[in-house]
Structure formats: C-alpha cells, structure tokens
C-alpha positions as CSV (number, residue, x, y, z in Angstrom):
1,X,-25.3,-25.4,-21.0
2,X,-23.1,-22.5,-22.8
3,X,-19.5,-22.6,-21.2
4,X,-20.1,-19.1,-19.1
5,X,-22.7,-21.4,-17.4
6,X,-20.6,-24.2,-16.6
7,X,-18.0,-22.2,-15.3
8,X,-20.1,-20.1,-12.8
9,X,-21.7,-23.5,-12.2
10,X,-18.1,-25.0,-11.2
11,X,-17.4,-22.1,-9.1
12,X,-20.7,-21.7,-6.7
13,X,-20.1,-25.8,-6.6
14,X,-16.8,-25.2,-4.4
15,X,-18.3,-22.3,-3.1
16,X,-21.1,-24.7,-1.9
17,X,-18.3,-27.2,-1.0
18,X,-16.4,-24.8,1.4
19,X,-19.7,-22.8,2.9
20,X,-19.9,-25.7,5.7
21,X,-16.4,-24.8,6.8
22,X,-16.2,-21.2,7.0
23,X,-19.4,-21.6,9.4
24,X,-17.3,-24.2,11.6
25,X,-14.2,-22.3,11.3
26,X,-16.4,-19.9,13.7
27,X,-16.0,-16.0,14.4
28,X,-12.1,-15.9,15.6
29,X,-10.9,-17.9,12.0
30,X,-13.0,-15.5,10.0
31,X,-11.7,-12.6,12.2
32,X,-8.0,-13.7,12.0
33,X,-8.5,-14.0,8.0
34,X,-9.2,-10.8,7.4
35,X,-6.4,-9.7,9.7
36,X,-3.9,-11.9,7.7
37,X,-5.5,-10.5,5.0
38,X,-4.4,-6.5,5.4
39,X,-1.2,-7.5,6.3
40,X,-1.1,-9.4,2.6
41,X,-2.1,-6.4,1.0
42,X,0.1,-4.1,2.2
43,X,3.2,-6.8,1.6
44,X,2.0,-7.6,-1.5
45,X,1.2,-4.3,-2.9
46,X,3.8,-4.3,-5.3
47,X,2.2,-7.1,-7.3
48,X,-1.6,-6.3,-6.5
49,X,-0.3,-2.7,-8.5
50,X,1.7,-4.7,-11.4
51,X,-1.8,-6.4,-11.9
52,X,-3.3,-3.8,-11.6
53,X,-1.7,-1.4,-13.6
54,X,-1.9,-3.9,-16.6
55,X,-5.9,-3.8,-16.3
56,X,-5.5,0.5,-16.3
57,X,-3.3,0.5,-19.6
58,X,-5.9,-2.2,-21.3
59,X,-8.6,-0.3,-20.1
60,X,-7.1,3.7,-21.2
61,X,-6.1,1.6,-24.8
62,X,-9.9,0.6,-25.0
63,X,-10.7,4.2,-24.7
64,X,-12.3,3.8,-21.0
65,X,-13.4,7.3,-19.3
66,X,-12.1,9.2,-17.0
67,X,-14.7,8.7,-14.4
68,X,-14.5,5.1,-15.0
69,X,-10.6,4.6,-14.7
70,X,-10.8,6.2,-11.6
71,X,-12.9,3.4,-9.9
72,X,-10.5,0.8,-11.7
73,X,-7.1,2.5,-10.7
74,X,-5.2,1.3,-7.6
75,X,-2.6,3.2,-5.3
76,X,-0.4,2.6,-3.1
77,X,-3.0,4.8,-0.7
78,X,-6.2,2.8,-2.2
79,X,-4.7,-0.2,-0.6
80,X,-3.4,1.1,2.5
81,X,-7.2,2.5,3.0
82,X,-8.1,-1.4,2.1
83,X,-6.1,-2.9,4.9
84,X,-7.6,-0.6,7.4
85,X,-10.7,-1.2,6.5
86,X,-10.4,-5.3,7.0
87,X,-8.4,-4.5,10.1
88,X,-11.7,-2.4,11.5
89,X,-13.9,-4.9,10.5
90,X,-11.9,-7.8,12.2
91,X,-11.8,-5.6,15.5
92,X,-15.5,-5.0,15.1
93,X,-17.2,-7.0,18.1
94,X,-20.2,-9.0,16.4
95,X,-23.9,-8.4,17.8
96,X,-25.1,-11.4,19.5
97,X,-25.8,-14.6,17.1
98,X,-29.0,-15.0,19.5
99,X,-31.1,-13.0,21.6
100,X,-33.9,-14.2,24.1
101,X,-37.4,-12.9,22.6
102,X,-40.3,-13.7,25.2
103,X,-41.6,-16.6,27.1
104,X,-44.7,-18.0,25.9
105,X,-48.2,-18.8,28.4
106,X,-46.9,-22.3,28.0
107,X,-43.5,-21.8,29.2
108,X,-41.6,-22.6,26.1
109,X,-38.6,-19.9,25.9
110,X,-38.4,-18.3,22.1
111,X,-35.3,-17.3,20.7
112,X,-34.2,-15.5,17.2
113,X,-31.0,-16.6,15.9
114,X,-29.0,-15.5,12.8
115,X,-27.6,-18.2,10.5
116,X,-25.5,-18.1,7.7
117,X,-26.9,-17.9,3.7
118,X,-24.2,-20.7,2.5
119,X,-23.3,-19.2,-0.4
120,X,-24.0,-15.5,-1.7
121,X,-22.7,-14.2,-5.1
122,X,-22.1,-10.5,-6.3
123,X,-21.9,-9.0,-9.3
124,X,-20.4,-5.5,-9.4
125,X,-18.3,-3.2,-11.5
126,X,-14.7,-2.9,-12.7
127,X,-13.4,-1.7,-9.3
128,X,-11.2,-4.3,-7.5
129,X,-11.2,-3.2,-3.8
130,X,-14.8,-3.9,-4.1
131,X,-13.7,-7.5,-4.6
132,X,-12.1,-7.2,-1.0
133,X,-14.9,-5.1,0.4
134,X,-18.0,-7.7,-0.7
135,X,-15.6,-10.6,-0.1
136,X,-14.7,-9.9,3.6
137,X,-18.6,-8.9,4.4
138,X,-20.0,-12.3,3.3
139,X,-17.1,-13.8,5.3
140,X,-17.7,-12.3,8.6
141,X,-21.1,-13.5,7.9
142,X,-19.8,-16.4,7.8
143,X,-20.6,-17.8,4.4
144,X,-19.2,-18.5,1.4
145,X,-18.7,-15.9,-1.8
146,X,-18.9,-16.1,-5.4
147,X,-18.0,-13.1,-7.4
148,X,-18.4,-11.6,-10.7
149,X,-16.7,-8.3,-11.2
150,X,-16.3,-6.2,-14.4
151,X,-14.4,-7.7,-17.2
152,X,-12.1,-4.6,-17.1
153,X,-10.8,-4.9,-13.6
154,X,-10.2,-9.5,-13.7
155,X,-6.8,-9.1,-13.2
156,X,-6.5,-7.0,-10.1
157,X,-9.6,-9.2,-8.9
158,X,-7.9,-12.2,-9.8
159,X,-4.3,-11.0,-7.8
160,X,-6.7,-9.8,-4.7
161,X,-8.0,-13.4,-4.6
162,X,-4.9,-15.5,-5.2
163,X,-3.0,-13.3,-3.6
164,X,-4.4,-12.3,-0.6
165,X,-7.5,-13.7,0.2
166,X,-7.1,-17.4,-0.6
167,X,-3.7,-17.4,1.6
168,X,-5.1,-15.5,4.1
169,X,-8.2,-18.0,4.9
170,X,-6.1,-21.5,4.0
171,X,-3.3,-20.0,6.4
172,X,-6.1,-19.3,9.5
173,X,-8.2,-23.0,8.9
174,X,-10.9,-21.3,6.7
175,X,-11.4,-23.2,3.5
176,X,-9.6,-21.4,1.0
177,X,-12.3,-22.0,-1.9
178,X,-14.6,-20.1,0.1
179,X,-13.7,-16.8,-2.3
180,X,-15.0,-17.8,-5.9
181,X,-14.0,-15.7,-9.0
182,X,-15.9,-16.0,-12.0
183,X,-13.0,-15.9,-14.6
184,X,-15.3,-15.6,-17.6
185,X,-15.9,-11.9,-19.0
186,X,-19.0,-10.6,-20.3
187,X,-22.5,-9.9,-18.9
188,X,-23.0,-14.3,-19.3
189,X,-21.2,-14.8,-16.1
190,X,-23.4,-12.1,-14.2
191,X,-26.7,-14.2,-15.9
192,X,-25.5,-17.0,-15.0
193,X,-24.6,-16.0,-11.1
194,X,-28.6,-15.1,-10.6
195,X,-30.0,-18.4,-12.4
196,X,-28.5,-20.5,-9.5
197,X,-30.7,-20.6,-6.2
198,X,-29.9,-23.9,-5.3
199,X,-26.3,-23.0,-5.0
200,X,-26.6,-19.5,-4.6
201,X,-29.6,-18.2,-3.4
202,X,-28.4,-14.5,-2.7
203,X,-26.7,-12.6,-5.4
204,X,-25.8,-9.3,-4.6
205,X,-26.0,-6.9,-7.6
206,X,-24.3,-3.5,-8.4
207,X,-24.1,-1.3,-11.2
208,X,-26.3,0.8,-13.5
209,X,-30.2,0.8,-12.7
210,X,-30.4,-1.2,-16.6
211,X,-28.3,-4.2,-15.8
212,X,-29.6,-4.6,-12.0
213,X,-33.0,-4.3,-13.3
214,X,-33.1,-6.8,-15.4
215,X,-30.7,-9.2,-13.5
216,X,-33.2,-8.8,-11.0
217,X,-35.8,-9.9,-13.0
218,X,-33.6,-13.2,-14.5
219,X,-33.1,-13.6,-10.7
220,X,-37.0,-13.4,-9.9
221,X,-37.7,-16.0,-12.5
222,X,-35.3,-18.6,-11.1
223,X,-36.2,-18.1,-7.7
224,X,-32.8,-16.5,-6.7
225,X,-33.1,-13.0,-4.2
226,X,-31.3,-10.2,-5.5
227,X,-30.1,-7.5,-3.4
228,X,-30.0,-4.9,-5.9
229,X,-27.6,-2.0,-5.5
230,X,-28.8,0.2,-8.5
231,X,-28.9,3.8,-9.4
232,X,-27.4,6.8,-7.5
233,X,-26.9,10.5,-7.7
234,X,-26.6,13.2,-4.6
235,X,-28.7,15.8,-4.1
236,X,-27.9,19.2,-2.7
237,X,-30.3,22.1,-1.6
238,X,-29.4,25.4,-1.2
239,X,-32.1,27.2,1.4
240,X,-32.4,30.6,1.5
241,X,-31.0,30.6,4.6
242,X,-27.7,29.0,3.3
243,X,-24.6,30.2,4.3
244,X,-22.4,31.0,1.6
245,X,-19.0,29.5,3.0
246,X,-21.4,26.4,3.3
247,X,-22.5,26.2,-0.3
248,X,-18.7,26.4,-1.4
249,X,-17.6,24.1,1.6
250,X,-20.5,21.6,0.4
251,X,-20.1,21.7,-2.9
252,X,-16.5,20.9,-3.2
253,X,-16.7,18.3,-0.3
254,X,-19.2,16.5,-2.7
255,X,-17.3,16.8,-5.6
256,X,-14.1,15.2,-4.4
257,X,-15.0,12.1,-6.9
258,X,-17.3,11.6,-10.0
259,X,-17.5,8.3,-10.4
260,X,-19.0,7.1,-7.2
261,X,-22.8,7.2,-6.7
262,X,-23.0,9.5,-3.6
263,X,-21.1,12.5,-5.3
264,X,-23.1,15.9,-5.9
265,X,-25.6,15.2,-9.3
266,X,-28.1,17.5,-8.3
267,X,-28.2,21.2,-7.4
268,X,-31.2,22.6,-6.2
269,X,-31.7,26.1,-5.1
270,X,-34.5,27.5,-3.3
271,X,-35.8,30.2,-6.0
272,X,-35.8,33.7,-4.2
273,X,-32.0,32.9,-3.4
274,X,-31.0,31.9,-6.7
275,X,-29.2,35.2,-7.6
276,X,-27.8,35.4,-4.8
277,X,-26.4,31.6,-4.6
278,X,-25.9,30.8,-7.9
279,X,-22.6,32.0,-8.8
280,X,-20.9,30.9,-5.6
281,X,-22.1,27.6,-6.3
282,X,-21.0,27.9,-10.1
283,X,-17.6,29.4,-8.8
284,X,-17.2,26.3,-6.7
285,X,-18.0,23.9,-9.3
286,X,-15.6,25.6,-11.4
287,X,-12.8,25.0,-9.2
288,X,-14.0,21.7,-9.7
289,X,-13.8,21.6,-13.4
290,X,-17.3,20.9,-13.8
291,X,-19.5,21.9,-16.4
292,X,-23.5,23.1,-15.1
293,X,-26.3,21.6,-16.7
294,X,-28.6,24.4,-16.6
295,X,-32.2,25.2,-16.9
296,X,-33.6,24.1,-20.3
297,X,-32.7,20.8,-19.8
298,X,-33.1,18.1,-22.3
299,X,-32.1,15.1,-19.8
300,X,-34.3,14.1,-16.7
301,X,-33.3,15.9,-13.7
302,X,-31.9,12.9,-11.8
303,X,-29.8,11.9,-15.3
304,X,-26.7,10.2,-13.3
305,X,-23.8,11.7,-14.5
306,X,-21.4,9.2,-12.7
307,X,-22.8,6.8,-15.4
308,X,-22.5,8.7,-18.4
309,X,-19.3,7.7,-19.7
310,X,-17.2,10.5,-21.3
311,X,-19.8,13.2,-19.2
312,X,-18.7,12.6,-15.7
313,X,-18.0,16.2,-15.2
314,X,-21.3,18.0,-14.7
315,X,-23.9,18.9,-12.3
316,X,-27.3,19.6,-13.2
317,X,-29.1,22.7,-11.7
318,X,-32.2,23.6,-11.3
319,X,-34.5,26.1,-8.9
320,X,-37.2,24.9,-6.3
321,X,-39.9,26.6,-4.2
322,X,-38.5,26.0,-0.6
323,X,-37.7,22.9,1.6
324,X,-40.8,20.9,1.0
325,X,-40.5,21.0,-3.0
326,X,-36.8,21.0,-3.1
327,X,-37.2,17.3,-0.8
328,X,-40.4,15.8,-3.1
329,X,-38.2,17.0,-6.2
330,X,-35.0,15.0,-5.2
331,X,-37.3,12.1,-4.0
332,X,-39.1,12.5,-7.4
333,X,-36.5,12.6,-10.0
334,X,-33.7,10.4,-8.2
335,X,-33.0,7.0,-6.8
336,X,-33.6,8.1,-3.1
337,X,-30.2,7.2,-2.6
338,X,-29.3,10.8,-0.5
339,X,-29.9,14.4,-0.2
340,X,-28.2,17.0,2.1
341,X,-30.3,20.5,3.0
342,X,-27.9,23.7,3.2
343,X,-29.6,25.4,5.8
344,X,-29.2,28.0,8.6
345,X,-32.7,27.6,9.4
346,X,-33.6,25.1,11.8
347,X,-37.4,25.1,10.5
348,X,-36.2,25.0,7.0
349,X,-33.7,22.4,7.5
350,X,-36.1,20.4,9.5
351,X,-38.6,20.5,7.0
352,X,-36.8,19.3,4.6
353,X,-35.9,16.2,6.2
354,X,-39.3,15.4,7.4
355,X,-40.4,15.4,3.7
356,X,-37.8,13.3,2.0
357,X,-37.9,10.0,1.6
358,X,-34.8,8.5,0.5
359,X,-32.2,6.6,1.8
360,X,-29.9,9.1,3.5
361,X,-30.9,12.6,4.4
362,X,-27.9,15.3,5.8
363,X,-27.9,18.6,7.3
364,X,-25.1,20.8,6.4
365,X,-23.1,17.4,5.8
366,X,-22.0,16.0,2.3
367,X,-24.2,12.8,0.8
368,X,-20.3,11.5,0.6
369,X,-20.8,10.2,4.2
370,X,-23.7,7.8,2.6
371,X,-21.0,4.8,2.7
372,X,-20.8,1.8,5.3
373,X,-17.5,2.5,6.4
374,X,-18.1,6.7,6.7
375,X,-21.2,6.3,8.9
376,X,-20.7,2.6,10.6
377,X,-17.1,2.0,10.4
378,X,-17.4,-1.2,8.5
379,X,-16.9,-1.6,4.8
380,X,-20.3,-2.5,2.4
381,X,-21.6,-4.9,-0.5
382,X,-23.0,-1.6,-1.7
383,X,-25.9,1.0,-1.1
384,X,-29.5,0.1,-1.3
385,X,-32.5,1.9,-2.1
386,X,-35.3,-0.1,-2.2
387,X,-38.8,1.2,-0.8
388,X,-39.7,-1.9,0.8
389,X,-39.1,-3.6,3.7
390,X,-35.4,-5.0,4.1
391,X,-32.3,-4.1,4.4
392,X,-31.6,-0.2,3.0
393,X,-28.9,2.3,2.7
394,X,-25.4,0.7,3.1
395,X,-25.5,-3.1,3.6
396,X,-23.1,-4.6,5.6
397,X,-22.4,-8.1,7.2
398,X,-25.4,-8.4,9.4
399,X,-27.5,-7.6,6.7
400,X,-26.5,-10.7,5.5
401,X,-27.6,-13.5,8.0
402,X,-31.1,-15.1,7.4
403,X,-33.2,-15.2,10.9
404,X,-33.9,-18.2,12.6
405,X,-36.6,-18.8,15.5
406,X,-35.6,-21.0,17.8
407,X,-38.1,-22.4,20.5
408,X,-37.1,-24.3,23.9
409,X,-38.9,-26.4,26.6
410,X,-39.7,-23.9,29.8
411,X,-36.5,-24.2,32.3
C-alpha cells in the first residue's frame, strides 16, 4: 500500500468513525453548523485570505493561467458570497425524511424513507470555496465527507477546514472529524478516494471529462459509485428573430467568467441572419476581450475553452439552419450541460427547446443561471450531465440520501 493510499485510507477511517454522529447529531446540529460556520468565515477572513493568497503567488510562480487563478483566487467578496450561501442553506426547510406511499390489499402501510450514505468523498479542482460548497451539502445530508481538492488550492482548503468547519461542527455537538482532507497532492489521493467502497461508497468527481472518465472507471472496478461532474461548455443561439440588444445583453452576461463550465463556449447563429448578427455579437465579445474561433475550424466544435489552459479567452462560432439544427448541433458536439435560444419568436424559441436534450435549456436567459444556488437557492457538489436515470443538472443535498422502503403492520 503506497503512502497516498494509506493516508486517504486514515482519513475515510475517521470519516467512517464520525458518520454515525453527524446522523445522531440530527437536522438542527447540522443546521446550527453551518450557521457557526458563515459567521467563521467572515471573522476569519483575514487568515482564510493569508492562506490563500500564499496558494495564488505559488500558483502565478508555477506559471498557472489566467482562467485557472481565477477559480483559485479568494476575496474578501468571494467569502462574503460563501457565508450567505451556508446561511441559505441552514434556513432551507428540509423535504420530509419520510412520506406515506400506499396501503397494500393486505393492509400493511408502505413508506419511502431517505437515509444517509455514511461517508461520501469528492474530488474536485483547485478552487477552495468548493471545499465549503461540497462540504456543507454532504453535511445537511447528514453524512460524513472526505475531500480531495487540487494540489494548487491545499492551503486555502486546509484553513477552510481547520478554520472554520472543524470549529464550527465540534462547537454545535457534530463530530468534528466529520470534514476529511486528503493532505496528499497528486492525482494518487483522487485514485485512491474511488478504490474505497467499503468506507466510501460515493465519491463525487469534478473536473476535466479525461480525469472523471477514467476515475469513473477505477471507481466501476472497485465497486465504488461515482457521481461524475465532467465536461461543460454553454451554448448560445442566435434566431433570426433575435433581438439585437439581446445578443449583446446575452453575450456579455455569459461571458462574465471563463473559467467556469456554464460560461458562453459556443456561438451558433441561425444562417440567413448571420450578416446581420455577426458583428454585434463579435462587437460584444470584443468588449469582452475575447478572441472568435471562426469557421474553418481545426478543434471540435464543443472544444471547452474553460479547460484549455493559456486559451480561456475565446468563443467558437459557427452557423446553423434554424432552431431544430442549432438544438441537435449543441446536443451533438457538447456535454449537454446547457444551451439558451435568442429568440423573439415564440415558435422558434419553442422549437428549440423541444429538440434539445441537455441538461439545462434557457430562453432569452444566460446558461450562467445553470448553478444550484442561481436556480434552487442552495449551493451544489457540481453539475451533472449524465443521460441516464439519476440525479442531473446541479446536485444538491437531497440528491444525496439513498431511499429506503419502509413497510408497517395495517393500523
């Protein structure tokens, strides 16, 4: 056993160890936590920033891109937004842990309950307020967490657990071991996390579509489920019927950040408009200081730029026959992870939601929204696109119970 194994071993051990208490600690604990927990990081910020700021001036002397120091970079407005956002989930009333299902010819009364994992690990990029955001799901889910985050962003990981949420749960009766870091760098630790099902037997996994691919399929092999959280990209039509203030409106709303998954990646404009659309769009993207990535092109069409390390800044473009192709084209060549129609046209618009398939689909709204706490108030483990049955688009806490069926004698 290599020592990146025994250490992730050690850590989903205490995980393991304090999963019975966070379930006895009960709803109000958990709950109080995470309220102890904002107030932390706003009173702490000054050290969560000293921590983190060392991990930023490593990372810019490693030569890290742009794109990519903006996910690892703090502020004082980053974790203002990160308090709020453990606030609202504390507040959030929690659907009911069981629900009456039907009454069987026999009399016997079923019921479907949801229980807690235990233990579910995550592996995710350098960007420490995902540490808080994957952290406080699993905890209102009331289970225990190991996490494995980006080797660039430990340190601001490291002062987000010691920091804040250790003191937070010990101070509110919720085992304090129930937040596991894996200290070791390297992709070893991640391996590691998803060979583990009899400690953890959920391992949440974010990143590029390469690594969650095949830490999914180290995870299939040892039996472990893993909630993959892959590939991304945006995609924006511009109908004929588009209204011009609402291509530059759309354009620049999606654009606001390039290194998150839901940003703009694709532009696709409905051909007969092109002339007409195409340089308000390019002026808007200008304004942006992004470069188009125009017709030839010698990438896929779905090539996400958020990934592409030192390329962040550009948009590919390309021209489509209508609703219907423009909707099988971003379904085609992209994760499925979202798409908004530019439309006047209530036909056109309509038609092109009816024909895509993917995750998130908008009307005259940016693929932005597609986040957990935009569209249901509550912060996420991530975004996921599978096409099967399960949980899909942003995952959040009740997406992380198993179900449990329940049957009684008749009354």
């Amino acid at each position: 056993m290599t020592a990146d194994h025994t250490a992730v071993r050690d850590a989903a051990i205490r995980a393991a160890g304090a999963a019975p208490g966070v379930r006895a600690a009960g709803g109000a604990a958990v709950d109080a936590a995470l309220r102890t927990a904002a107030d932390l990081l706003r009173d702490r910020a000054g050290e969560l920033l000293a921590a983190n700021g060392a991990d930023v001036e490593t990372a810019e002397r490693n030569g890290m891109a742009a794109g990519l120091l903006d996910r690892l970079r703090l502020s004082p407005d980053r974790l203002a937004d990160m308090a709020t956002q453990l606030d609202v989930l504390a507040d959030t009333p929690e659907p009911p842990l069981e629900r009456a299902v039907r009454t069987l010819p026999t009399g016997e009364r079923v019921f479907e309950r949801r229980v807690p994992v235990g233990v579910i690990g995550a592996v995710f990029e350098a960007r420490p307020n995902v540490t808080v955001d994957v952290a406080s799901q699993v905890l209102k889910a009331r289970s225990a967490a190991v996490l494995r985050t980006g080797s660039a962003a430990l340190g601001s990981a490291r002062a987000l657990v010691d920091l804040v949420l250790a003191p937070a749960l010990e101070k509110n009766g919720v085992p304090a071991a129930a937040v596991q870091l894996v200290p070791t760098p390297g992709h070893a630790g991640a391996e590691a996390l998803v060979g583990l099902p009899d400690l953890v037997p959920l391992v949440v996994v974010r990143g590029s579509g390469e690594v969650t691919r095949r830490l999914s399929a180290l995870g299939a092999a040892a039996g472990t489920r893993v909630l993959a959280h892959a590939d991304g990209g945006g995609v924006l039509y511009l109908d004929t019927s588009s209204a011009e203030s609402d291509v530059e409106r759309l354009i620049t709303a999606s654009t606001d950040r390039l290194g998150v998954c839901n940003r703009l990646n694709l532009l696709l404009i409905d051909r007969p408009a092109y002339d007409r659309l195409w340089p308000i769009a390019e002026a808007a993207l200008a304004q942006r200081g992004i470069t188009p990535s125009v017709p030839p092109h010698t990438h896929p069409l779905g090539h996400e730029w958020a990934l592409d390390s030192g390329a962040e800044a550009h948009v590919t473009v390309s021209s489509v026959d209508g609703p219907v192709d423009a909707a099988q084209t971003a379904a085609r060549e992209t994760s499925g992870l979202a798409a908004t129609v530019c439309a006047t046209d209530r036909a056109a618009a309509q038609a092109f939601i009816d024909a895509y398939t993917g995750t998130g689909v908008f009307w005259n709204a940016t693929t932005r929204l597609l986040d957990g706490y935009k569209l249901l108030g509550l912060p996420e483990t991530g975004i996921n696109v599978d096409h099967t049955p399960g949980p899909r688009g942003p995952v959040t806490y009740p997406d992380l119970s198993l179900r449990q069926f329940v049957v009684l004698p008749p009354e």
